[in-house]
C-alpha atoms as an extended CHARMM CRD file, in Angstrom:
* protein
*
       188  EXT
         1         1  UNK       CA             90.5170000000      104.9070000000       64.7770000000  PROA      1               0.0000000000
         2         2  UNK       CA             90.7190000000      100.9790000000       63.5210000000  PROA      2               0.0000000000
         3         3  UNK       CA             87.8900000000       99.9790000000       65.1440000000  PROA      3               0.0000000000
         4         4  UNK       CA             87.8470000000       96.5810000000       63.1700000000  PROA      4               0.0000000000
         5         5  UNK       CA             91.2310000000       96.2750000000       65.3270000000  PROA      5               0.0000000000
         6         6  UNK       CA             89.2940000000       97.3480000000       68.4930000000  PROA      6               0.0000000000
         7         7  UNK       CA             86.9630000000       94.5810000000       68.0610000000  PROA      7               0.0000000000
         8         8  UNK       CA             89.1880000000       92.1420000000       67.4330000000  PROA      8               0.0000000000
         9         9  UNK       CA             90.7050000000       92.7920000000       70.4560000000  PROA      9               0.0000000000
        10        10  UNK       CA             88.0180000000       92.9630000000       72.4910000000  PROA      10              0.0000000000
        11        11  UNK       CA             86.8490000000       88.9380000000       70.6300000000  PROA      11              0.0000000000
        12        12  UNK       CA             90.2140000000       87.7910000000       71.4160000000  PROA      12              0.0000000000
        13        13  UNK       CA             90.4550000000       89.0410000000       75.3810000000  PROA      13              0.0000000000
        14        14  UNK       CA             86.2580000000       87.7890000000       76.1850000000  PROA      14              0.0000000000
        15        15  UNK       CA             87.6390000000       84.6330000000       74.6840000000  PROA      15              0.0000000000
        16        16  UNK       CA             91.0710000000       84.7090000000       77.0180000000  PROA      16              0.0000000000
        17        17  UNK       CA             88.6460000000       85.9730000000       80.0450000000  PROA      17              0.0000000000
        18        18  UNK       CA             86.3600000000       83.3480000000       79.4150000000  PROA      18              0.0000000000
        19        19  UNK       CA             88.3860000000       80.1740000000       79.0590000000  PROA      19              0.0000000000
        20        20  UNK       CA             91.5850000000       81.1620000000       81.2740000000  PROA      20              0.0000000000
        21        21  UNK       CA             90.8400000000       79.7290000000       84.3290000000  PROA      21              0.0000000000
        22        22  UNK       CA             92.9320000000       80.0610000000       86.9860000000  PROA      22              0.0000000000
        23        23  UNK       CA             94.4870000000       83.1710000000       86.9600000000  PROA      23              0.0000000000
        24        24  UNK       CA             96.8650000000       85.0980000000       85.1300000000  PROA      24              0.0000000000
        25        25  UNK       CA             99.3360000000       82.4250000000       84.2300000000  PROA      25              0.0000000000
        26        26  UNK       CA             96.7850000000       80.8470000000       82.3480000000  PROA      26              0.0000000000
        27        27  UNK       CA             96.3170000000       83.4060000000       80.0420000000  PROA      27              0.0000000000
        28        28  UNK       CA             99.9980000000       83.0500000000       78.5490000000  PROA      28              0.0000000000
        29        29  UNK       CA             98.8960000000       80.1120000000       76.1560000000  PROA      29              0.0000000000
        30        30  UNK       CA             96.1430000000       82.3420000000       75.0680000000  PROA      30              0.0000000000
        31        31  UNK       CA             98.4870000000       85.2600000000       74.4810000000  PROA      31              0.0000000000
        32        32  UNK       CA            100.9060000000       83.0230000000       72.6610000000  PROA      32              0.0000000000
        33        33  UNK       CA             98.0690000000       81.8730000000       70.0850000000  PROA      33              0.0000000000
        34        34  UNK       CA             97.9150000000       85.9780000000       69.6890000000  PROA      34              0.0000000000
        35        35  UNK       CA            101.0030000000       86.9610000000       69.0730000000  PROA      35              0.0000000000
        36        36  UNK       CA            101.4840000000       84.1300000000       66.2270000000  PROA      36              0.0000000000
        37        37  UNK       CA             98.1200000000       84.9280000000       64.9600000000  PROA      37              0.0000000000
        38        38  UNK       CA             97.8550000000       88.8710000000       65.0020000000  PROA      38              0.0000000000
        39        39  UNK       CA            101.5440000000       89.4310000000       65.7240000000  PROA      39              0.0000000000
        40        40  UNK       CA            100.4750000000       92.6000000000       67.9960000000  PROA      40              0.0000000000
        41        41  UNK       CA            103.5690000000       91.7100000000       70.2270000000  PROA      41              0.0000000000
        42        42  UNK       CA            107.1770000000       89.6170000000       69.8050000000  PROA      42              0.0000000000
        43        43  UNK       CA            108.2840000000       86.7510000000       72.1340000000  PROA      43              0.0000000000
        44        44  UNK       CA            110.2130000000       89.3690000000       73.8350000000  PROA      44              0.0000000000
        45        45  UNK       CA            107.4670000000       91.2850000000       74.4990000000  PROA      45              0.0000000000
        46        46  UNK       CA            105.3530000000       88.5710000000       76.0290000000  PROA      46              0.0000000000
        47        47  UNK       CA            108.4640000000       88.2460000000       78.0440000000  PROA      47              0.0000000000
        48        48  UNK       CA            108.9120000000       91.0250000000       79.3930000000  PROA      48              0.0000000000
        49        49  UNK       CA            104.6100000000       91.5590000000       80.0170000000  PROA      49              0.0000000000
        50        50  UNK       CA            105.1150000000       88.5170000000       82.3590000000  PROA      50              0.0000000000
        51        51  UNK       CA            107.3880000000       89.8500000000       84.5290000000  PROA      51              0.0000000000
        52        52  UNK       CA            106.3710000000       93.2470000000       84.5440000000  PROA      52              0.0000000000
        53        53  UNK       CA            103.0670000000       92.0780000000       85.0860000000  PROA      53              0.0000000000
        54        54  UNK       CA            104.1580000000       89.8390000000       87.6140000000  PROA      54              0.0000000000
        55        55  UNK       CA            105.9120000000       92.6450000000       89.9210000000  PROA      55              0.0000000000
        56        56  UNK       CA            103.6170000000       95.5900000000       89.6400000000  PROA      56              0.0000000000
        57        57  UNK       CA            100.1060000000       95.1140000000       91.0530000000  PROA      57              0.0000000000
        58        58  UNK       CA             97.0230000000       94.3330000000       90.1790000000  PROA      58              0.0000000000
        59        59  UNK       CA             95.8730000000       90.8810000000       88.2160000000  PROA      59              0.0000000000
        60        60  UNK       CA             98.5120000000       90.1350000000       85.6070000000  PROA      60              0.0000000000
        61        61  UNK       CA             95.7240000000       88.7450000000       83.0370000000  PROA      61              0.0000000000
        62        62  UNK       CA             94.9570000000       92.2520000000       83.6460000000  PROA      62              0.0000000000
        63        63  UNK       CA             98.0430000000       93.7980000000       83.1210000000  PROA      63              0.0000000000
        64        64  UNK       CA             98.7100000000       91.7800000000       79.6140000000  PROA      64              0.0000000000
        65        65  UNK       CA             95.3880000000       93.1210000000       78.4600000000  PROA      65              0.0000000000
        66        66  UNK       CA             95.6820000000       96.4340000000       78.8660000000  PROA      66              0.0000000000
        67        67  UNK       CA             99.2810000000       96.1110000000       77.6280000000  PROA      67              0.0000000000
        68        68  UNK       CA             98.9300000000       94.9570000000       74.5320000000  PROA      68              0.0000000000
        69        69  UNK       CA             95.4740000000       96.6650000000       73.7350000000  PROA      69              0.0000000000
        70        70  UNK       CA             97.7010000000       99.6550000000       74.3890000000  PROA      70              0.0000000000
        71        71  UNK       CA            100.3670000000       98.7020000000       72.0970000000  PROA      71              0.0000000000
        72        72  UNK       CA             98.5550000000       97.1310000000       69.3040000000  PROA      72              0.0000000000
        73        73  UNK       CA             96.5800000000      100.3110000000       68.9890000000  PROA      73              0.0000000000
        74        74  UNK       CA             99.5760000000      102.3940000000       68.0840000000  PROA      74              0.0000000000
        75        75  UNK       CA            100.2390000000      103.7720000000       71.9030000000  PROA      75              0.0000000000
        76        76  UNK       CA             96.4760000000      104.5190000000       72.3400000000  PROA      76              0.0000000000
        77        77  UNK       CA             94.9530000000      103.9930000000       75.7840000000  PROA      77              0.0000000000
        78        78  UNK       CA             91.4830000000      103.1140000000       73.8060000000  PROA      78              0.0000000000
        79        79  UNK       CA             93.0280000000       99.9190000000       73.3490000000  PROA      79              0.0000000000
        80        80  UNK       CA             93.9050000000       98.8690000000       77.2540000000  PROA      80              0.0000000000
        81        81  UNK       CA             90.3630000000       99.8350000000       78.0100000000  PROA      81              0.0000000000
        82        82  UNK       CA             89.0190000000       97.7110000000       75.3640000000  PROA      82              0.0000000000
        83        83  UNK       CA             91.0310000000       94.6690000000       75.9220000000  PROA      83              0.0000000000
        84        84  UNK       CA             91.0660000000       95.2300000000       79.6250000000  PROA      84              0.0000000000
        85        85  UNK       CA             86.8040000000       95.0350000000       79.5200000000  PROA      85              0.0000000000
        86        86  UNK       CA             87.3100000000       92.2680000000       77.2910000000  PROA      86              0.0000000000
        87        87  UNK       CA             89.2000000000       90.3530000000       79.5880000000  PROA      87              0.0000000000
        88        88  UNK       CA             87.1990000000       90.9140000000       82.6920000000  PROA      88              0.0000000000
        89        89  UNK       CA             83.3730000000       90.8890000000       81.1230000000  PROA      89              0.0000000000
        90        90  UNK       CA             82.9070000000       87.0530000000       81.3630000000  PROA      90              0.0000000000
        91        91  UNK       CA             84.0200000000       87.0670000000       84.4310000000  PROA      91              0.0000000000
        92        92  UNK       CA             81.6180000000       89.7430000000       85.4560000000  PROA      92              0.0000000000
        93        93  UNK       CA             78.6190000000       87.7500000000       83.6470000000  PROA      93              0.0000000000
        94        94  UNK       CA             79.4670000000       84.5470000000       85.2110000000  PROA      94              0.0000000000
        95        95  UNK       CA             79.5800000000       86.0120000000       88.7000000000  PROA      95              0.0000000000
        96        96  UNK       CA             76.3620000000       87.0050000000       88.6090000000  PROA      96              0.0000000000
        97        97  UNK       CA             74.8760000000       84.3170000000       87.3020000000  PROA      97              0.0000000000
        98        98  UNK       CA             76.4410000000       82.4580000000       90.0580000000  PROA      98              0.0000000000
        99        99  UNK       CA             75.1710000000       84.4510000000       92.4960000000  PROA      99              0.0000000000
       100       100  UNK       CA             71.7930000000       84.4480000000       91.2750000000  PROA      100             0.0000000000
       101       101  UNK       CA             71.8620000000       80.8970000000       91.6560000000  PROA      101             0.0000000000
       102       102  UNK       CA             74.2300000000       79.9670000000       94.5730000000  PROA      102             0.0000000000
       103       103  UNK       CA             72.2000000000       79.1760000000       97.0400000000  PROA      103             0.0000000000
       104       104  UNK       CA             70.6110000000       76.3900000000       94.6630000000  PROA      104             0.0000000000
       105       105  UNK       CA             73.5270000000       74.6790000000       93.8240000000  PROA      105             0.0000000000
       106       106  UNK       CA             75.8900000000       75.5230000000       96.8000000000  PROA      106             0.0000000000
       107       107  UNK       CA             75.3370000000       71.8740000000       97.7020000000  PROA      107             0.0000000000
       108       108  UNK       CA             75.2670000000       70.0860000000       94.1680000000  PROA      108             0.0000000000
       109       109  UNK       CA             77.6170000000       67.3180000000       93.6450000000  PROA      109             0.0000000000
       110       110  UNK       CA             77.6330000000       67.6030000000       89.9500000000  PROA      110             0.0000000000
       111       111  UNK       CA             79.3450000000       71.6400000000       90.6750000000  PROA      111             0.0000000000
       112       112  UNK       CA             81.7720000000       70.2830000000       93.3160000000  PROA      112             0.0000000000
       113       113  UNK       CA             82.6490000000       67.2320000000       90.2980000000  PROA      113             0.0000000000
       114       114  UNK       CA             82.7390000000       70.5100000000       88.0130000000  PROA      114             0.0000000000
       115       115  UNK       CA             85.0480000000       72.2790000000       89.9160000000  PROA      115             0.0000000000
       116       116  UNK       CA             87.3010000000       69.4110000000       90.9800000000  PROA      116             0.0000000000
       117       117  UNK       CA             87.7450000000       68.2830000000       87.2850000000  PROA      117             0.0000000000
       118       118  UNK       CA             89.0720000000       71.9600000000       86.8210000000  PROA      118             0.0000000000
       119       119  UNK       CA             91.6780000000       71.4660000000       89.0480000000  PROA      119             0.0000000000
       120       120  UNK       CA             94.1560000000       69.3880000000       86.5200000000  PROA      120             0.0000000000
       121       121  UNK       CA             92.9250000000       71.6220000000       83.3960000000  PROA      121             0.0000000000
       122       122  UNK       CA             94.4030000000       74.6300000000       85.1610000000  PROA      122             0.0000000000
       123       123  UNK       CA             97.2420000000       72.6780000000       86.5460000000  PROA      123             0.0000000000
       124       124  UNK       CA             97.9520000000       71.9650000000       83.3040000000  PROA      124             0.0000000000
       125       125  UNK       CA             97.5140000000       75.5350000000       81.7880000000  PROA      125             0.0000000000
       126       126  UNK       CA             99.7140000000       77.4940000000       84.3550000000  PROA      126             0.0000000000
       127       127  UNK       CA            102.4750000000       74.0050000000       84.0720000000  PROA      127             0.0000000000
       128       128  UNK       CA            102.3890000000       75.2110000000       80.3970000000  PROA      128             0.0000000000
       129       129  UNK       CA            102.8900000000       79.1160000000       80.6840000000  PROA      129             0.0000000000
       130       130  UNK       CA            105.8260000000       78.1240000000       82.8700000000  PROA      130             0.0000000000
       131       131  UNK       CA            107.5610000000       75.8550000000       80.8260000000  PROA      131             0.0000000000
       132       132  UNK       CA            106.6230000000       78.4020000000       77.6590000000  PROA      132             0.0000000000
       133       133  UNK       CA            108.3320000000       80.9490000000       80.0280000000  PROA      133             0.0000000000
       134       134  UNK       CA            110.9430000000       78.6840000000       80.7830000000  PROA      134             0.0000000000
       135       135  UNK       CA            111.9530000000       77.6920000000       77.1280000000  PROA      135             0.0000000000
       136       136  UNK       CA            111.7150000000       80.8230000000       75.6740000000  PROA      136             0.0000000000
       137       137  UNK       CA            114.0750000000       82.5270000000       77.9130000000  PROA      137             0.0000000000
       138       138  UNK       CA            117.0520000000       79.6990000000       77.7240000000  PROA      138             0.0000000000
       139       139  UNK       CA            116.4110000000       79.0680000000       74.1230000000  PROA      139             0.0000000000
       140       140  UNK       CA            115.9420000000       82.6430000000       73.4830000000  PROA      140             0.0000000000
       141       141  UNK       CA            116.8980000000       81.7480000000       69.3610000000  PROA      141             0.0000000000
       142       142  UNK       CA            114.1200000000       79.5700000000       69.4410000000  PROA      142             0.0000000000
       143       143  UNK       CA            116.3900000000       76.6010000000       68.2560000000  PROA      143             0.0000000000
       144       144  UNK       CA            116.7820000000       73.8470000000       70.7810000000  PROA      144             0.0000000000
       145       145  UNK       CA            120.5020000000       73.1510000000       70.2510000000  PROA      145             0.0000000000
       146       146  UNK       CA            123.1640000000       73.1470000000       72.7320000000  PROA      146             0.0000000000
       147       147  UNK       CA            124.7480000000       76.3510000000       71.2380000000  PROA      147             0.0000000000
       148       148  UNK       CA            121.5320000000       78.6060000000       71.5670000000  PROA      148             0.0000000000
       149       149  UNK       CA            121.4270000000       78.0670000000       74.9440000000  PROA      149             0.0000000000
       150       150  UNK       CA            121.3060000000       81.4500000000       77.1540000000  PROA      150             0.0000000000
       151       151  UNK       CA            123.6310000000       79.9510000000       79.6190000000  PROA      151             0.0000000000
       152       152  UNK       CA            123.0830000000       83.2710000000       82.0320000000  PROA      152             0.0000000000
       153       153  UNK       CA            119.4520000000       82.9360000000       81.7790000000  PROA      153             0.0000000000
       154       154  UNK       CA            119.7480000000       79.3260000000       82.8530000000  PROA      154             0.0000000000
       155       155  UNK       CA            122.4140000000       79.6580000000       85.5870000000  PROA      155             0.0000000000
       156       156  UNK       CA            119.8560000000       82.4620000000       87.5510000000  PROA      156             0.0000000000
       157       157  UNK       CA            117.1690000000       80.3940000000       86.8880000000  PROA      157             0.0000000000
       158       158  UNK       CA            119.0860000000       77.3080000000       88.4410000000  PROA      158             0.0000000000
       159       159  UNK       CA            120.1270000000       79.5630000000       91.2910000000  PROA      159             0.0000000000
       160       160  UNK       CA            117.0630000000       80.8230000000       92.0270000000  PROA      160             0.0000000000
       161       161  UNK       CA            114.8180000000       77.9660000000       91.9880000000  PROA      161             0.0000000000
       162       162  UNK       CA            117.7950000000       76.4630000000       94.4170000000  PROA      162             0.0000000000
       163       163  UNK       CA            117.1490000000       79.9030000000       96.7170000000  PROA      163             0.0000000000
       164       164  UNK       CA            113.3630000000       78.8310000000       96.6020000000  PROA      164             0.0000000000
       165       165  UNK       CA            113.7750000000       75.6970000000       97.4090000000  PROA      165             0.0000000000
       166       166  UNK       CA            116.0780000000       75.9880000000      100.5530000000  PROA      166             0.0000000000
       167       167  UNK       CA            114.1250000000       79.3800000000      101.8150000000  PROA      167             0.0000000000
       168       168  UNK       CA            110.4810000000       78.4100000000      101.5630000000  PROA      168             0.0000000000
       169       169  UNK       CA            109.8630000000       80.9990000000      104.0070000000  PROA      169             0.0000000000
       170       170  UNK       CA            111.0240000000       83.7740000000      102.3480000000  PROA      170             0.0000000000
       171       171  UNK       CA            108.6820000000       86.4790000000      101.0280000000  PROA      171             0.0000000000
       172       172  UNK       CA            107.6030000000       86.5820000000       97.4070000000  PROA      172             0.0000000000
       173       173  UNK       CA            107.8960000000       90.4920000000       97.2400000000  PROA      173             0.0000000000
       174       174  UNK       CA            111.6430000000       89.6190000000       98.6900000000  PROA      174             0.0000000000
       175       175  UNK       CA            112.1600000000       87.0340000000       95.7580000000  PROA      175             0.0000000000
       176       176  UNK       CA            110.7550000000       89.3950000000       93.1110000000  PROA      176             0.0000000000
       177       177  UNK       CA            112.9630000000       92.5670000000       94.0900000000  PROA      177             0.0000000000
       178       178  UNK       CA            115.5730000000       90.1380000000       94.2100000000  PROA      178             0.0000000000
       179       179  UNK       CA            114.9230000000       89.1100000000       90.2350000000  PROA      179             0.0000000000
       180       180  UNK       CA            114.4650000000       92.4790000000       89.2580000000  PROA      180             0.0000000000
       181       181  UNK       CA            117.5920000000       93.7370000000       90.6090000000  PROA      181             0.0000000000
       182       182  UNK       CA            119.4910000000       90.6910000000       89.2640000000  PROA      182             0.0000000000
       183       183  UNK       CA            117.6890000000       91.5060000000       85.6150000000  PROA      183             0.0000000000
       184       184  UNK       CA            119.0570000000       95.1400000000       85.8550000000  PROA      184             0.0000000000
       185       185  UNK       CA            122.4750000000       94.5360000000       86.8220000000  PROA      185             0.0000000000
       186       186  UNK       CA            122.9090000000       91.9510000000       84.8330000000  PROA      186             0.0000000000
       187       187  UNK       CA            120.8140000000       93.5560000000       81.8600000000  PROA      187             0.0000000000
       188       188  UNK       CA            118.4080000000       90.5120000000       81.0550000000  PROA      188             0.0000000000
């Protein structure tokens, strides 16, 4: 077992756990930074660990983690525990400590100032997983020239943001089967 490999994944996911804030889309930056730095995964990996992760349940942070733990450890589930605890164990530690000290600081205006100068650092984080997201499926070359254009990719994605926009009230577990069942007939 590579267990210099297991602890390098377990550094990389406390660091993703502990600065991600705001969910699972804002670990995509941090998984980006990964797969150029380790190369554990491809672009079309990460691609296809966001939407998988997206439609089956559980946290998707959570879902990445164990993914690629699992598949940068040669198939090994050692690895998806690993990450997976990596991920989640600041969490864990800051929760407590929180709740050790709630009731002190409940009330503080310097945590509500904390919390509400967050807000736009997330904003920005899961603004930048989507465009990521975004770019790397129509410019699936990498090359941002008219001819690499994925002109299916970006006719669905035109279509669909127009069928979000004029059915607000439809169901997101109606709007993911939908993408998945356009993604397997039309193979993307």
């Amino acid at each position: 077992m590579n267990w210099m490999l297991l602890v390098t994944l377990f550094i990389e996911f406390f660091k993703t756990g502990l600065f991600a804030l705001g969910g699972g889309l804002a670990t995509i930056p941090f998984l980006y930074e990964m797969m150029e730095k380790y190369n554990w995964f491809t672009t079309n990996d990460l691609m296809n660990m966001i939407a998988v992760s997206e439609s089956t349940p559980g946290a998707m942070g959570v879902n990445m983690a164990t993914y690629v733990g699992y598949e940068a450890m040669g198939h090994s589930f050692i690895g998806g525990i690993v990450t997976t605890i990596g991920l989640v164990m600041p969490s864990v530690i800051v929760i407590c400590i929180v709740a050790k000290f709630l009731k002190k600081f409940k009330e503080s205006h310097w945590v509500q100032d904390v919390f509400y100068g967050l807000r736009p650092a997330v904003t920005a984080m899961i603004g930048t997983a989507g465009l990521g997201v975004f770019v790397s499926t129509v410019f699936p070359e990498g090359t941002f020239a008219l001819a690499s254009v994925s002109w299916i990719h970006l006719a669905f994605f035109v279509i669909l943001f127009l069928v979000s926009m004029f059915y607000k009230k439809m169901h997101p577990i109606l709007m993911i089967v939908l993408c998945a069942c356009i993604g397997i007939l039309f193979q993307l």
